[in-house]
Structure formats: structure tokens, C-alpha cells
mmCIF file of the C-alpha atoms, coordinates in Angstrom:
data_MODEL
# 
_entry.id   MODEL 
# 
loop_
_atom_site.group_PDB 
_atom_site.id 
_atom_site.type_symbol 
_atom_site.label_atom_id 
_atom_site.label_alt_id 
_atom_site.label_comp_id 
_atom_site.label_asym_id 
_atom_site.label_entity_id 
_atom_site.label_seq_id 
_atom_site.pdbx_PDB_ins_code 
_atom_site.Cartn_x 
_atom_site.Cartn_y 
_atom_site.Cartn_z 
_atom_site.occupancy 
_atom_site.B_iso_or_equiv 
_atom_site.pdbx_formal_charge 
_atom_site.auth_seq_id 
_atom_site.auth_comp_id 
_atom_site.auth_asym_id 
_atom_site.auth_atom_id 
_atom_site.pdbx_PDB_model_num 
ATOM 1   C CA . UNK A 1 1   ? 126.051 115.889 81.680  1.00 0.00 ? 1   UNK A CA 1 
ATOM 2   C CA . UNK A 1 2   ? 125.211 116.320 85.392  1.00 0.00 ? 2   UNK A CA 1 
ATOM 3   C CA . UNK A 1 3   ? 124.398 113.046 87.837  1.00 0.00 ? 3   UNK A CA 1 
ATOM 4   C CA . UNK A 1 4   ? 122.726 114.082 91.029  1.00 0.00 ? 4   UNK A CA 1 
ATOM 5   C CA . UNK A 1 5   ? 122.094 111.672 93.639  1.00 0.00 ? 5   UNK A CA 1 
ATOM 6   C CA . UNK A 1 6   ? 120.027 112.239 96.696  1.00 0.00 ? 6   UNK A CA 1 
ATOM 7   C CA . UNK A 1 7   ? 121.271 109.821 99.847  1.00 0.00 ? 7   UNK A CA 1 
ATOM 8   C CA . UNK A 1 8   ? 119.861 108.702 103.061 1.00 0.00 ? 8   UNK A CA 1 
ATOM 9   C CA . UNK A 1 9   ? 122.043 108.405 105.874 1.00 0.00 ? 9   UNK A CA 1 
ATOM 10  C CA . UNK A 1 10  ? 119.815 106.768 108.975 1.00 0.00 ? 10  UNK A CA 1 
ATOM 11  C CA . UNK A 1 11  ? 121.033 108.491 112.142 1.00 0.00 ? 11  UNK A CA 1 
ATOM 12  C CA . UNK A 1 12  ? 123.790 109.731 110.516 1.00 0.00 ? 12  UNK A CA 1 
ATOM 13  C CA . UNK A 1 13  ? 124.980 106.122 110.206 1.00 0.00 ? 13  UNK A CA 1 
ATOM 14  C CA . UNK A 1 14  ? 127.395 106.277 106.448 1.00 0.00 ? 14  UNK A CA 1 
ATOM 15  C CA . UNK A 1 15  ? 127.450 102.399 106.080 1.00 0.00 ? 15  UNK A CA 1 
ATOM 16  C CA . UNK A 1 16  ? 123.935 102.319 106.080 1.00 0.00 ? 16  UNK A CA 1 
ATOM 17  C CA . UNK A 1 17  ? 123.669 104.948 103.371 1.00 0.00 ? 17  UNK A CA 1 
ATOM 18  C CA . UNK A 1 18  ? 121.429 104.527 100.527 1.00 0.00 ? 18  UNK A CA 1 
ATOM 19  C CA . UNK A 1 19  ? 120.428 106.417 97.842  1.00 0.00 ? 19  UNK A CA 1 
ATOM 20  C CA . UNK A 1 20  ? 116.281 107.148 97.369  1.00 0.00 ? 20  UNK A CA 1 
ATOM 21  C CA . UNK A 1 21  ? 116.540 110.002 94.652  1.00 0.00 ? 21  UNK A CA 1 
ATOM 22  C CA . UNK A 1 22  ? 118.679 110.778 91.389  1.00 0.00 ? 22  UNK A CA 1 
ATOM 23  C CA . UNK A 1 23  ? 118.948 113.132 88.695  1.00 0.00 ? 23  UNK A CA 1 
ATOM 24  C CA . UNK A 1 24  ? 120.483 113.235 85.169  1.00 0.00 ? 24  UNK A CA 1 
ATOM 25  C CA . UNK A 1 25  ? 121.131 116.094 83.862  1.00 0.00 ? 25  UNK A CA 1 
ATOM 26  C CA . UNK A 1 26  ? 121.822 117.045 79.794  1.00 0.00 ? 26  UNK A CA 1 
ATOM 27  C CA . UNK A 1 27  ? 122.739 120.470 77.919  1.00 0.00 ? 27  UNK A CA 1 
ATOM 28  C CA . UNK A 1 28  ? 121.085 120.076 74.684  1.00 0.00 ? 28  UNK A CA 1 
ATOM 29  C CA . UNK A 1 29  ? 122.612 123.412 73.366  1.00 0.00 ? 29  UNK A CA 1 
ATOM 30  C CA . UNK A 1 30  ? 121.088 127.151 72.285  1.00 0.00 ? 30  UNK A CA 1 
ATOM 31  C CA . UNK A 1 31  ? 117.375 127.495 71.888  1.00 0.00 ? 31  UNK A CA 1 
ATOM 32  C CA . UNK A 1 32  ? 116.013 130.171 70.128  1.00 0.00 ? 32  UNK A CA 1 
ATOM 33  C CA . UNK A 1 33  ? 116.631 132.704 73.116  1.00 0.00 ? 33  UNK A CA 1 
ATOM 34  C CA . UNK A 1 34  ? 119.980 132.225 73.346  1.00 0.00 ? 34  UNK A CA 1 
ATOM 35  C CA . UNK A 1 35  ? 119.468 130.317 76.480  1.00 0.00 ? 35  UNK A CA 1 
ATOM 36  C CA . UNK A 1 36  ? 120.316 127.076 77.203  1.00 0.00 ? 36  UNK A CA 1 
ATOM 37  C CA . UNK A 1 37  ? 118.038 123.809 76.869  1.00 0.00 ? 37  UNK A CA 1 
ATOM 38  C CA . UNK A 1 38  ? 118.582 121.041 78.938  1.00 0.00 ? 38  UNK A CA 1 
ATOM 39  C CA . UNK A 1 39  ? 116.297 117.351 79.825  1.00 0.00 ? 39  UNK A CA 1 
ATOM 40  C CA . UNK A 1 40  ? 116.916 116.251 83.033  1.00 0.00 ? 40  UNK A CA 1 
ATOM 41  C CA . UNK A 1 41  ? 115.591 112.443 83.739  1.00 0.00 ? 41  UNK A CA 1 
ATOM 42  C CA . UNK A 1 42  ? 114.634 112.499 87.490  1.00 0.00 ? 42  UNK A CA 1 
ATOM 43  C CA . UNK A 1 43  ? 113.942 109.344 90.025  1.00 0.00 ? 43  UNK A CA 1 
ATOM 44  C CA . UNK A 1 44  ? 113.132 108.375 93.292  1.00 0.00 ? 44  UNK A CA 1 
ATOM 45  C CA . UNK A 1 45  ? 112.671 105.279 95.410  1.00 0.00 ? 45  UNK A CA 1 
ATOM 46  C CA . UNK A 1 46  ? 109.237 104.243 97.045  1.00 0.00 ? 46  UNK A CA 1 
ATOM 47  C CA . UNK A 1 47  ? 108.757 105.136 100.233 1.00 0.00 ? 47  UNK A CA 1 
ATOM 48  C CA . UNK A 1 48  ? 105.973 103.396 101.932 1.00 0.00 ? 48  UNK A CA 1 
ATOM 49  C CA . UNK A 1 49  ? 105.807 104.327 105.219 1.00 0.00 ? 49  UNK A CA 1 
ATOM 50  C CA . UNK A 1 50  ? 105.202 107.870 103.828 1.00 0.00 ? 50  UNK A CA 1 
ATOM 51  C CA . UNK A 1 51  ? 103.328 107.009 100.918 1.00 0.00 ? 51  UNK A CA 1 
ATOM 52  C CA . UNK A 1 52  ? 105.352 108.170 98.812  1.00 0.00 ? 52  UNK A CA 1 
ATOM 53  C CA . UNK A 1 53  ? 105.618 105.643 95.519  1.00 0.00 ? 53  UNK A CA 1 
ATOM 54  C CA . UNK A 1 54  ? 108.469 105.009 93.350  1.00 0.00 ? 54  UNK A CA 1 
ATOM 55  C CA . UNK A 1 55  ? 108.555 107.642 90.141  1.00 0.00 ? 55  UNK A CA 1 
ATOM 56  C CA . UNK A 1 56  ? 110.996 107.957 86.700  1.00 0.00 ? 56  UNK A CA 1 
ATOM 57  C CA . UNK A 1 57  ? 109.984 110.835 84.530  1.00 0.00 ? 57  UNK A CA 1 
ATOM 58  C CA . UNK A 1 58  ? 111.499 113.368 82.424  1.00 0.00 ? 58  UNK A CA 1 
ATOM 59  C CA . UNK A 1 59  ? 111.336 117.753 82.586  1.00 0.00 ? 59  UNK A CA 1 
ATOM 60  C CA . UNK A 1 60  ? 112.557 119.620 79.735  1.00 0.00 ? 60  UNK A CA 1 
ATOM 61  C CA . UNK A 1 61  ? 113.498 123.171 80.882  1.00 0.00 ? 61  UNK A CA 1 
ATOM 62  C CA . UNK A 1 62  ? 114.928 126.387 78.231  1.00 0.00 ? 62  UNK A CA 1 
ATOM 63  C CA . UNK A 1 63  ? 116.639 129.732 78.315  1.00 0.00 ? 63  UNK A CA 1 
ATOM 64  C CA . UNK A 1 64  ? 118.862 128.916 81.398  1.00 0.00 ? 64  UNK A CA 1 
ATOM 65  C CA . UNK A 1 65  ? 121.848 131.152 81.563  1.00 0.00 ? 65  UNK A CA 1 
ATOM 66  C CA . UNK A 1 66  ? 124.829 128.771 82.181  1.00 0.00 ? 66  UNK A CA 1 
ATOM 67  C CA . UNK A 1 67  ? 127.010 131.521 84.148  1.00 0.00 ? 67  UNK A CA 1 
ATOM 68  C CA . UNK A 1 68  ? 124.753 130.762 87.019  1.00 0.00 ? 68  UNK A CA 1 
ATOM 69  C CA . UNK A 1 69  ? 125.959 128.028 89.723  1.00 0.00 ? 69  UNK A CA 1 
ATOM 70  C CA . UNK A 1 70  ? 125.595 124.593 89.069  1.00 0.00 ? 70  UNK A CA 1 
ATOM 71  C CA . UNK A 1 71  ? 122.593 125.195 92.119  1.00 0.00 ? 71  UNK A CA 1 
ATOM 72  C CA . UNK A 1 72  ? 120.932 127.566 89.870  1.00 0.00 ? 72  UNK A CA 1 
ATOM 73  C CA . UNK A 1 73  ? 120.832 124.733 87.153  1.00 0.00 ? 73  UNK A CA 1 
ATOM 74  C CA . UNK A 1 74  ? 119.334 122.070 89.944  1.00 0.00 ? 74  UNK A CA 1 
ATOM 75  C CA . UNK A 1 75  ? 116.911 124.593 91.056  1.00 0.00 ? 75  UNK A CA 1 
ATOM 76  C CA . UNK A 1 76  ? 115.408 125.325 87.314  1.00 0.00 ? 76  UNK A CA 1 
ATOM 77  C CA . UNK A 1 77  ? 115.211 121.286 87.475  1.00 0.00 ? 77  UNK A CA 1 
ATOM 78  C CA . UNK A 1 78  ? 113.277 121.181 90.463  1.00 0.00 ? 78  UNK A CA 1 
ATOM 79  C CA . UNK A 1 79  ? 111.190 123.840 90.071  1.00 0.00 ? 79  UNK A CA 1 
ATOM 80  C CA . UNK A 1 80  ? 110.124 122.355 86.329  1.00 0.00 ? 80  UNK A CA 1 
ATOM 81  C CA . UNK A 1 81  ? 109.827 118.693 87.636  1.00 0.00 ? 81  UNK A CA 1 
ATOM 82  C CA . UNK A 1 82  ? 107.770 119.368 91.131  1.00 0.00 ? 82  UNK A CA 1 
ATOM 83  C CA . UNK A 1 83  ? 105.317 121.988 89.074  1.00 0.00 ? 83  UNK A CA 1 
ATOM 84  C CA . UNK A 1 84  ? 105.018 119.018 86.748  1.00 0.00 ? 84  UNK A CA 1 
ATOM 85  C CA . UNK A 1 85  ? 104.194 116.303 89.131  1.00 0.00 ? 85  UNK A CA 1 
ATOM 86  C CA . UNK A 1 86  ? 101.917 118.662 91.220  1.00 0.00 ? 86  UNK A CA 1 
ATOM 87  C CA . UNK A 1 87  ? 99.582  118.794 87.935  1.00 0.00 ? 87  UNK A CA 1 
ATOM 88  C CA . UNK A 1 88  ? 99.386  114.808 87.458  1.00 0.00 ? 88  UNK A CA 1 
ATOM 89  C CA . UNK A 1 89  ? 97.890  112.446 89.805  1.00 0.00 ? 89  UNK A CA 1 
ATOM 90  C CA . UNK A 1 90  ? 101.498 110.410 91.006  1.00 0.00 ? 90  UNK A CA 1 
ATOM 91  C CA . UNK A 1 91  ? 102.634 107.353 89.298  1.00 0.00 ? 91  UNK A CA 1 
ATOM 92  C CA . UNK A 1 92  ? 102.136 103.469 90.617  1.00 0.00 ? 92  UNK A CA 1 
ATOM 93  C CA . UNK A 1 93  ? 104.873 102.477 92.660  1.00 0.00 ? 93  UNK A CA 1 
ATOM 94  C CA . UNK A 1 94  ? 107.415 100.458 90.692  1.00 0.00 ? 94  UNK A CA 1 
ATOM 95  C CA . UNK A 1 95  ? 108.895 98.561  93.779  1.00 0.00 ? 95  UNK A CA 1 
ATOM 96  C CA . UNK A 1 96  ? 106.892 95.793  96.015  1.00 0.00 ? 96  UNK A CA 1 
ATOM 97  C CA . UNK A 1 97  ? 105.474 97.528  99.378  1.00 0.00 ? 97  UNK A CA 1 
ATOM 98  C CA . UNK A 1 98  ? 105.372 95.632  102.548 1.00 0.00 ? 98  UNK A CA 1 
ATOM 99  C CA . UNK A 1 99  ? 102.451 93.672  103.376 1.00 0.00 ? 99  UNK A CA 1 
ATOM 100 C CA . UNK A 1 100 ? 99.986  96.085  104.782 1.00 0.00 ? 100 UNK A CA 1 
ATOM 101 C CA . UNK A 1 101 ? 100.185 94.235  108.201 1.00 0.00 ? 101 UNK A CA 1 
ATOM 102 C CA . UNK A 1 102 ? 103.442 95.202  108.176 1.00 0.00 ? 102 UNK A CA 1 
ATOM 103 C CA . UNK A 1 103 ? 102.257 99.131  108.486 1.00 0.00 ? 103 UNK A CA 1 
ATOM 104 C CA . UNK A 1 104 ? 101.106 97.681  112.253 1.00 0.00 ? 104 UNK A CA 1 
ATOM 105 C CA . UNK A 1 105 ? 103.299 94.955  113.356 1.00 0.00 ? 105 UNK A CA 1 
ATOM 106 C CA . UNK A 1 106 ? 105.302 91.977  111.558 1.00 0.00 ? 106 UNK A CA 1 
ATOM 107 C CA . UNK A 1 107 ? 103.428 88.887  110.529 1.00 0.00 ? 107 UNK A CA 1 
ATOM 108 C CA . UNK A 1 108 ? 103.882 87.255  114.262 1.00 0.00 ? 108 UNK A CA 1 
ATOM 109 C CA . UNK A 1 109 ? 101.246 85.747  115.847 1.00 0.00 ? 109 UNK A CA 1 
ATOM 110 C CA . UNK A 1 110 ? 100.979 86.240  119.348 1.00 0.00 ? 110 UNK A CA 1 
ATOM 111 C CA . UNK A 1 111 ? 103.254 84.370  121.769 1.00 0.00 ? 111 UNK A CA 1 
ATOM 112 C CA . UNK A 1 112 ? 106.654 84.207  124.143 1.00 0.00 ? 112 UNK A CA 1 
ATOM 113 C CA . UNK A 1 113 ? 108.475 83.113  120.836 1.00 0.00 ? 113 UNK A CA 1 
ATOM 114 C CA . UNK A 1 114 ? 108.129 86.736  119.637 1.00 0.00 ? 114 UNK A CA 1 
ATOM 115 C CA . UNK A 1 115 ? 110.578 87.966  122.316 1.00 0.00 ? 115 UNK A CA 1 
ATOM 116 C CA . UNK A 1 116 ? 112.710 85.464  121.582 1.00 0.00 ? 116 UNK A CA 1 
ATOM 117 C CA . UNK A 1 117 ? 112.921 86.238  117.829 1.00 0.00 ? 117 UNK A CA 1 
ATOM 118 C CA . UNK A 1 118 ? 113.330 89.991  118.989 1.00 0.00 ? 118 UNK A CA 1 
ATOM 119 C CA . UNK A 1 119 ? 116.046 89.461  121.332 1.00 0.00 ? 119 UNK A CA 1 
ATOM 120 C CA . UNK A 1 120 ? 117.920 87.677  118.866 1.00 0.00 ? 120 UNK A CA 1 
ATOM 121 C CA . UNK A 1 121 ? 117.633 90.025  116.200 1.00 0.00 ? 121 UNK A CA 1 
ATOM 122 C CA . UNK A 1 122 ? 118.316 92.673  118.006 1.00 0.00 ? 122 UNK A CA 1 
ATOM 123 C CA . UNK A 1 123 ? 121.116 91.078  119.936 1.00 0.00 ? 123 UNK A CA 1 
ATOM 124 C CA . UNK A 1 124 ? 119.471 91.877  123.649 1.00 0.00 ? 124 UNK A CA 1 
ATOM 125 C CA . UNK A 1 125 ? 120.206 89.899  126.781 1.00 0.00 ? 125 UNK A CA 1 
ATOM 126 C CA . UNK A 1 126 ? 117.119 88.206  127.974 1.00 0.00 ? 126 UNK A CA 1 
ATOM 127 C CA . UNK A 1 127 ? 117.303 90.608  131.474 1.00 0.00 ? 127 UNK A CA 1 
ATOM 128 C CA . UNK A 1 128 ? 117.568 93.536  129.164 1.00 0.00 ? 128 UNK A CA 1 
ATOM 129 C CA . UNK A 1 129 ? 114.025 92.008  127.391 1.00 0.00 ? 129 UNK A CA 1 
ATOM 130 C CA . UNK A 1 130 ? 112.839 91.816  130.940 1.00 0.00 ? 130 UNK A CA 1 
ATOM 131 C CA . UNK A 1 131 ? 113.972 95.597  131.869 1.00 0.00 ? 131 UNK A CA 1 
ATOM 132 C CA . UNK A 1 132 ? 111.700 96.425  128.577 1.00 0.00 ? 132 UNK A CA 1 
ATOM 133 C CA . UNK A 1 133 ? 108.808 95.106  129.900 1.00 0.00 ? 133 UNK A CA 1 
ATOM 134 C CA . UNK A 1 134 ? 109.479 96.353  133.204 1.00 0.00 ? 134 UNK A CA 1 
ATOM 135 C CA . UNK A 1 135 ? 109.044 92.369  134.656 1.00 0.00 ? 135 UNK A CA 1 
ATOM 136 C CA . UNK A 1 136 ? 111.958 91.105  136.907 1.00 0.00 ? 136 UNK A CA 1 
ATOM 137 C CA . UNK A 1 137 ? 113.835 88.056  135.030 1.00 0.00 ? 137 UNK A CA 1 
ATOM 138 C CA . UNK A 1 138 ? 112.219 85.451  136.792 1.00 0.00 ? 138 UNK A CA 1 
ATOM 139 C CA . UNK A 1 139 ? 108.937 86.080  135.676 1.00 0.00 ? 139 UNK A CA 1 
ATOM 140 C CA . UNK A 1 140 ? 109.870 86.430  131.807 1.00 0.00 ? 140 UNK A CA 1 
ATOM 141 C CA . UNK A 1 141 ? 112.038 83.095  132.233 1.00 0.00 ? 141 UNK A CA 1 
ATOM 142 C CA . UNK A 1 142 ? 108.548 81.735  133.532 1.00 0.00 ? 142 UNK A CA 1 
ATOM 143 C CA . UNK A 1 143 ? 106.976 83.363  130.471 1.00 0.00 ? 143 UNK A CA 1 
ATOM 144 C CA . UNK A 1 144 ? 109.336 81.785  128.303 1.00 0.00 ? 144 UNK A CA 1 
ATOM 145 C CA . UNK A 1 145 ? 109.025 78.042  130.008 1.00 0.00 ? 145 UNK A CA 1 
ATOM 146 C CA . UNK A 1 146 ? 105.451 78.859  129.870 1.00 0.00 ? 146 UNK A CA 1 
ATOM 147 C CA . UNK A 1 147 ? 104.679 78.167  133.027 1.00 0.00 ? 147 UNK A CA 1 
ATOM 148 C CA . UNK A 1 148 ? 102.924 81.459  133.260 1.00 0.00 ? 148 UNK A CA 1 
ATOM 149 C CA . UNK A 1 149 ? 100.713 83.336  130.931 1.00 0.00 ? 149 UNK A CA 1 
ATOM 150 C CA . UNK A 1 150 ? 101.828 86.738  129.483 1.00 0.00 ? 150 UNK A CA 1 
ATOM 151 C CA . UNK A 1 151 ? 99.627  89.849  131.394 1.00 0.00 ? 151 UNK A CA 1 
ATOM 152 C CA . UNK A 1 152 ? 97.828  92.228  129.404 1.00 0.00 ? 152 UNK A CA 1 
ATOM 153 C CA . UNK A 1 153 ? 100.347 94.820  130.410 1.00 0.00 ? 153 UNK A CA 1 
ATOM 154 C CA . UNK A 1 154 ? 103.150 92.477  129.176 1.00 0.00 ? 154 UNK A CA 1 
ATOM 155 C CA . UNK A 1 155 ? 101.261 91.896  126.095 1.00 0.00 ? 155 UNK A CA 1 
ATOM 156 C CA . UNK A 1 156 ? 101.267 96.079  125.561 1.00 0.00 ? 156 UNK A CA 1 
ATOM 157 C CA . UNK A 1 157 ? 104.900 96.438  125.990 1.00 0.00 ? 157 UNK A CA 1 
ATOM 158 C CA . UNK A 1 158 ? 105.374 93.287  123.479 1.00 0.00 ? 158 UNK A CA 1 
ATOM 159 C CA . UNK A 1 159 ? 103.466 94.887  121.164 1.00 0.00 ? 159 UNK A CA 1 
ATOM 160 C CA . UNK A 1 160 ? 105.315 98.137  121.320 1.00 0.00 ? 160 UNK A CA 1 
ATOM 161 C CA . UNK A 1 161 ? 108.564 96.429  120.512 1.00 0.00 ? 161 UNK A CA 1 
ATOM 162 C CA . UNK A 1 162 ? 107.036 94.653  117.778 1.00 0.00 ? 162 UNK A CA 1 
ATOM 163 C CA . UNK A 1 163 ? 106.175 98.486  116.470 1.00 0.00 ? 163 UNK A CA 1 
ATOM 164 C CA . UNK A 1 164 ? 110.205 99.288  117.268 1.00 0.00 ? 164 UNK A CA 1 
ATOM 165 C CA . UNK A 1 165 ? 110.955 96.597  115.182 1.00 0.00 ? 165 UNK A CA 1 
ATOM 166 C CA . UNK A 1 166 ? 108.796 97.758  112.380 1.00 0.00 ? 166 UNK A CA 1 
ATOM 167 C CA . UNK A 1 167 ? 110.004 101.261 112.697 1.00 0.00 ? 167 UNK A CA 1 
ATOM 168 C CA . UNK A 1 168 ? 113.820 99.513  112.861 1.00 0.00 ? 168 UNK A CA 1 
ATOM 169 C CA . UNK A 1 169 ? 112.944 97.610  109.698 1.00 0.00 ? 169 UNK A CA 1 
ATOM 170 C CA . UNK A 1 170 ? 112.074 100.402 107.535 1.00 0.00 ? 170 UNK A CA 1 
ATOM 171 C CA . UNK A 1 171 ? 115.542 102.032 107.795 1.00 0.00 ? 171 UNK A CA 1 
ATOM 172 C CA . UNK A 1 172 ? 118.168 99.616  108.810 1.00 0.00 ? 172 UNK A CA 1 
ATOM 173 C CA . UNK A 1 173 ? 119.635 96.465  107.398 1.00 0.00 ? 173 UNK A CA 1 
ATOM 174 C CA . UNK A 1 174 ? 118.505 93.940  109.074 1.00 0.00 ? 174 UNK A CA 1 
ATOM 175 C CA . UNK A 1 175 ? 121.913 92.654  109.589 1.00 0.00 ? 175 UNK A CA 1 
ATOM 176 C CA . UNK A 1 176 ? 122.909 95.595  111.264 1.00 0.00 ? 176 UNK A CA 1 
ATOM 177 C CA . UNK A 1 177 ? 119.942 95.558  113.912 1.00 0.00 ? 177 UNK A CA 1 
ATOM 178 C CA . UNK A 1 178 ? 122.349 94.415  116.661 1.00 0.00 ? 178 UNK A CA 1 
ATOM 179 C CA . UNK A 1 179 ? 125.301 96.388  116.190 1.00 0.00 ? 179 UNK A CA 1 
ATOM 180 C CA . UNK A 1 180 ? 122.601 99.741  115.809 1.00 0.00 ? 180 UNK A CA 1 
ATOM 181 C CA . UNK A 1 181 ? 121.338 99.258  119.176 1.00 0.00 ? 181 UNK A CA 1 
ATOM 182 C CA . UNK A 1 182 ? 124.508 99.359  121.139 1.00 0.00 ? 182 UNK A CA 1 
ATOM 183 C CA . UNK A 1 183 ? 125.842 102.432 118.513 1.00 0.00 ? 183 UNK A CA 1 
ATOM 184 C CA . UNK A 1 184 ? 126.814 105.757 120.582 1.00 0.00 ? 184 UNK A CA 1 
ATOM 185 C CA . UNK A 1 185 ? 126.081 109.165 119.078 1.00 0.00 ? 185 UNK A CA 1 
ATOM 186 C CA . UNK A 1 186 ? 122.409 108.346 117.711 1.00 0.00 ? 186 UNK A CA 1 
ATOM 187 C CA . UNK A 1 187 ? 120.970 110.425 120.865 1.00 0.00 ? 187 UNK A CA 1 
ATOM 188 C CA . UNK A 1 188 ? 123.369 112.863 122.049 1.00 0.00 ? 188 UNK A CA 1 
ATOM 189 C CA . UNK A 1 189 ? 126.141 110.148 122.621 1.00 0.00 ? 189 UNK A CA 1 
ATOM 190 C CA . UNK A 1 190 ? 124.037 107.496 124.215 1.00 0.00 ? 190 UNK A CA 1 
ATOM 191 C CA . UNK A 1 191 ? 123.042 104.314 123.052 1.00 0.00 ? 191 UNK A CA 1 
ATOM 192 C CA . UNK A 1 192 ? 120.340 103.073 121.990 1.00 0.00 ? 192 UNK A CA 1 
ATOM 193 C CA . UNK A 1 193 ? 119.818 100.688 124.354 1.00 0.00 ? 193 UNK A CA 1 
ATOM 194 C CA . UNK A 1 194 ? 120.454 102.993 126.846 1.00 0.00 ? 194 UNK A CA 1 
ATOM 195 C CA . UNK A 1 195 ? 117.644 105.368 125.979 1.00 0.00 ? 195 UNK A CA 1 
ATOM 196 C CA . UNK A 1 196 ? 114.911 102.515 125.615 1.00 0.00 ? 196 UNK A CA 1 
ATOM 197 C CA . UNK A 1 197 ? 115.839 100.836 128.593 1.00 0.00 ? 197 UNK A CA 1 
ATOM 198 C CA . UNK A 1 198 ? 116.207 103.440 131.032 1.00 0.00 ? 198 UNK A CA 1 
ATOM 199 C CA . UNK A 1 199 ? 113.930 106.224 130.090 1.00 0.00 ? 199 UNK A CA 1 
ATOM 200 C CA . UNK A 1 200 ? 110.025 106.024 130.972 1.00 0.00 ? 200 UNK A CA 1 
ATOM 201 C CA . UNK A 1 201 ? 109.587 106.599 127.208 1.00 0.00 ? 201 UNK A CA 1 
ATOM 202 C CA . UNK A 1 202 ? 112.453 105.033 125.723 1.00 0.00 ? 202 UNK A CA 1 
ATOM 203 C CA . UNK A 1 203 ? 110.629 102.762 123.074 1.00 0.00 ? 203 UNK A CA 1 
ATOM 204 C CA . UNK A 1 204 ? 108.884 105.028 122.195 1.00 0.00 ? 204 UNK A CA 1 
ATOM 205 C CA . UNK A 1 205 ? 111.402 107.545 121.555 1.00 0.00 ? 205 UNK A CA 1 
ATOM 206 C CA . UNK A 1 206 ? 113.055 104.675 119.475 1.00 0.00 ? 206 UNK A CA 1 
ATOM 207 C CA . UNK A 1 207 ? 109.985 104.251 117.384 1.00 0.00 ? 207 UNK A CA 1 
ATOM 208 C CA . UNK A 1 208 ? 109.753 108.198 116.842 1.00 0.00 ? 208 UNK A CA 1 
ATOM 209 C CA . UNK A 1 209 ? 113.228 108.468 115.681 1.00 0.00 ? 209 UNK A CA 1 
ATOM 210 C CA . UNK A 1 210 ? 113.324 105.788 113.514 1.00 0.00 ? 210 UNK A CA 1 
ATOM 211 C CA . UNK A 1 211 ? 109.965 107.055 112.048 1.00 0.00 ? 211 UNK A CA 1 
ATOM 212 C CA . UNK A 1 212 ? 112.053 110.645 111.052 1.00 0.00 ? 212 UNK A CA 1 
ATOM 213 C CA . UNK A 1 213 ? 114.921 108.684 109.890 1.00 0.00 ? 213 UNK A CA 1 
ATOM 214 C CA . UNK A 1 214 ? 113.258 107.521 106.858 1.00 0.00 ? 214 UNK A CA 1 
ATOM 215 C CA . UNK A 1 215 ? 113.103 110.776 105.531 1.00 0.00 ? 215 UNK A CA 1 
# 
């Protein structure tokens, strides 16, 4: 018996490791061709985000020649299971999705709370909120004593973090949200922080990233 499994590493990150695909693998003995037959009982995770839903099924596969490598084994596997689910329409997933206003934004309503909740999630200094929405600290302090109403530009750049957070969400623990941001080696040995903060694009270099990290 061979056990495949198939992990994600986001941003390279080993403690935040987890495993979205696996394969069993079982010789069954001779067939008829003097080959060898083997059922191999295949899974992945859901994936959301990608639409991708959670599927178990089984491929039977015959006449392999076992003095191949073991990769010659996994590729008869893989060619007989994606040929079989290219022919049937895919499966329901079998885990809960998000709710779909999650695909957008997390169920917050609108409001100087959100940046609170944010910056203590994320574990950011309230002048490092202020840098991300390029106001100086006395204005968001006003924001936050509401003595002023949030601009329509402010509103744009809170909504953009909201969509970091989402992207965040989908491949980090949410425990580890803090510790991620302030991580070295995740863009070329910066932080971060460092890249959302102080390039014109940063958040939205976050979001992009942590949109290929899922896959």
C-alpha cells in the first residue's frame, strides 16, 4: 500500500502547513496481462475561493509494470482519476463554504470599529492603520472618537483591507494573523508590513499573494 498526501505550505510558511489532497494506493495482484492491478482511493479538500469542491472517489487502473518508479505508479493514478472526473459533472462539496458575503468582505457593517477589529487581529499599531489609509494619526484618532466622519477615500482604503483580510483568512490561521504580518522572507526578505505600508500598491500586492497562496 502507497499513502500520498498533497500539502499546502502558505508562503512557504511549514507551521501553517495543511494537507488539501491524498491518495491511497493498493496492489491487488496479476491481472490477466500479467500486469499489475491496483485501486487507488483519491481525495481532496474544498476549495472555495477557487471553486473547487471537496471530492472522495475511487480509479481502478491494470497492466502496470511494477519495475517502473513509484512516479510511474502515481502518474497511471492520475491520469485514470482526472480522465474520470473530466467525464462526470464534479461532486457536492462535502465541507461548509463561507458565507457568500464572505467572497466580498467579512460580515462587518460599516464603521470606525472595523479598523479597530483589524488592527487587533492583525496586531498593527494604530499609526501603522493610519499609514494604510494614507491619513496622518490625528485624523484617524478623530475617526475613532468620532468626532469626524470617515471620507469616501477613507472608506475605499477600509474596504480594501477588509478584502486583505478576506484574502488573509482563506490561508492563514487566524491565530497566526499577527505574527504573519511582521514574518521576513514572504517577499524577497521583507515583511509584510513593510510591503503594504510603504509601497503605492502594497495592499494590494498582499491581497494578490494571498490569493496564489491558496493554491
Amino acid at each position: 500500500m502507497i499513502v500520498v498526501q498533497v500539502e499546502l505550505w502558505p508562503f512557504g510558511a511549514g507551521e501553517q502547513r495543511k494537507i488539501i489532497a491524498s491518495a491511497v494506493i493498493e496492489n491487488r495482484g496479476l491481472d490477466v496481462s500479467g500486469g499489475y492491478r491496483y485501486i487507488a482511493e483519491l481525495h481532496n479538500t474544498a476549495e472555495p475561493a477557487l471553486q473547487i469542491p471537496a471530492r472522495e472517489h475511487s480509479v481502478e487502473i491494470s497492466g502496470h509494470d511494477r519495475r517502473q518508479s513509484v512516479w510511474g505508479l502515481i502518474q497511471h493514478v492520475l491520469s485514470a482519476a482526472t480522465t474520470e472526473v473530466a467525464s462526470q459533472k464534479a461532486a457536492p462539496a462535502l465541507v461548509d463554504a463561507p458565507n457568500e458575503s464572505w467572497a466580498v468582505e467579512p460580515p462587518y457593517s460599516s464603521g470606525t470599529y472595523e479598523l479597530d477589529l483589524l488592527a487587533a487581529a492583525w496586531g498593527w499599531r494604530q499609526e501603522e492603520v493610519a499609514v494604510a489609509l494614507r491619513v496622518d494619526a490625528d485624523r484617524l484618532r478623530a475617526w475613532r472618537n468620532h468626532e469626524l466622519l470617515i471620507d469616501a477615500a477613507a472608506m475605499t482604503r477600509i474596504a480594501l483591507l477588509k478584502r486583505v483580510h478576506v484574502a488573509m483568512w482563506r490561508v492563514l490561521a487566524p491565530g497566526s494573523y499577527a505574527r504573519w504580518w511582521r514574518h521576513s522572507g514572504a517577499f524577497g526578505g521583507r515583511q509584510p508590513i513593510q510591503v503594504a505600508l510603504e509601497d503605492g500598491d502594497g495592499l494590494e500586492k498582499i491581497e494578490m499573494a494571498c490569493a496564489s497562496a491558496i493554491w
